[in-house]
ZADRENMAR-723254 format. One record per residue: x, y, z of N, C-alpha, C, CB in turn. Coordinates in steps of 0.2 Angstrom, whole numbers, padded with zeros to 4 digits, always signed. Glycine has a CB too. Layout:
N
XYZXYZXYZXYZ;...
This chain:
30
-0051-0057+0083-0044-0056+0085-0039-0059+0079-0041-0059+0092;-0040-0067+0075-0038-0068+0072-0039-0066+0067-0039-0072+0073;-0045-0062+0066-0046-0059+0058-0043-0054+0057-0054-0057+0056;-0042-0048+0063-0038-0043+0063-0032-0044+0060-0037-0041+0068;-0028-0050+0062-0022-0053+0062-0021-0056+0055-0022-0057+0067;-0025-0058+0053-0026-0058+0046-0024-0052+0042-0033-0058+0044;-0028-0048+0043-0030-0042+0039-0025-0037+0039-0036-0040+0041;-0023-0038+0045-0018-0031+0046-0010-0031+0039-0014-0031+0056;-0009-0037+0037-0004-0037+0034-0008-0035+0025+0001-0044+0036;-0014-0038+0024-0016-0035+0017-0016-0029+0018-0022-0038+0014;-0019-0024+0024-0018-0017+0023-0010-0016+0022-0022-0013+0029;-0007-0017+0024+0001-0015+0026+0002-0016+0018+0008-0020+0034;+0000-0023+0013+0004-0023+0008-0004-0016+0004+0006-0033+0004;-0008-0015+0005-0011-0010+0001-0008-0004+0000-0016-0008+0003;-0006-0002+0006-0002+0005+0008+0003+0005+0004+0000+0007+0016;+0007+0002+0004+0013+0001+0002+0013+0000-0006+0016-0006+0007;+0010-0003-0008+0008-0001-0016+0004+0004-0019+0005-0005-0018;+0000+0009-0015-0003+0014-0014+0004+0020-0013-0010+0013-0009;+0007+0019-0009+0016+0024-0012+0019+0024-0016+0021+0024-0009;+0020+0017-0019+0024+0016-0025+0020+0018-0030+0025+0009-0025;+0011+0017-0031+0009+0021-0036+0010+0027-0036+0004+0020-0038;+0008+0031-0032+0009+0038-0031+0017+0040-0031+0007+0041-0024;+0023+0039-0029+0029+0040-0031+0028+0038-0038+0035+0036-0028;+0027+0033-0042+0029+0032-0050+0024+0038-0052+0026+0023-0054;+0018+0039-0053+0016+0045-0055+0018+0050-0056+0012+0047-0053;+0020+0052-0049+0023+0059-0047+0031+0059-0053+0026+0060-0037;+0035+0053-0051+0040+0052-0055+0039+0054-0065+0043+0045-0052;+0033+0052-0067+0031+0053-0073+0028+0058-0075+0029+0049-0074;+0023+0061-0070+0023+0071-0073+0028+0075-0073+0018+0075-0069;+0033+0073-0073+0040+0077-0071+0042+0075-0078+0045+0075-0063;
């Protein structure tokens, strides 16, 4: 339970930089 709790916020900051690379890309093949 405690590891979950851990963990859940390094996924939330993965995700969240996994948008931002994909917005910057998309923003630079244009």
């Amino acid at each position: 339970m405690r590891f979950f709790f851990l963990l859940e916020p390094i996924v939330l900051i993965l995700v969240i930089i996994g948008v931002v690379v994909f917005i910057f890309r998309e923003i630079r093949n244009k």
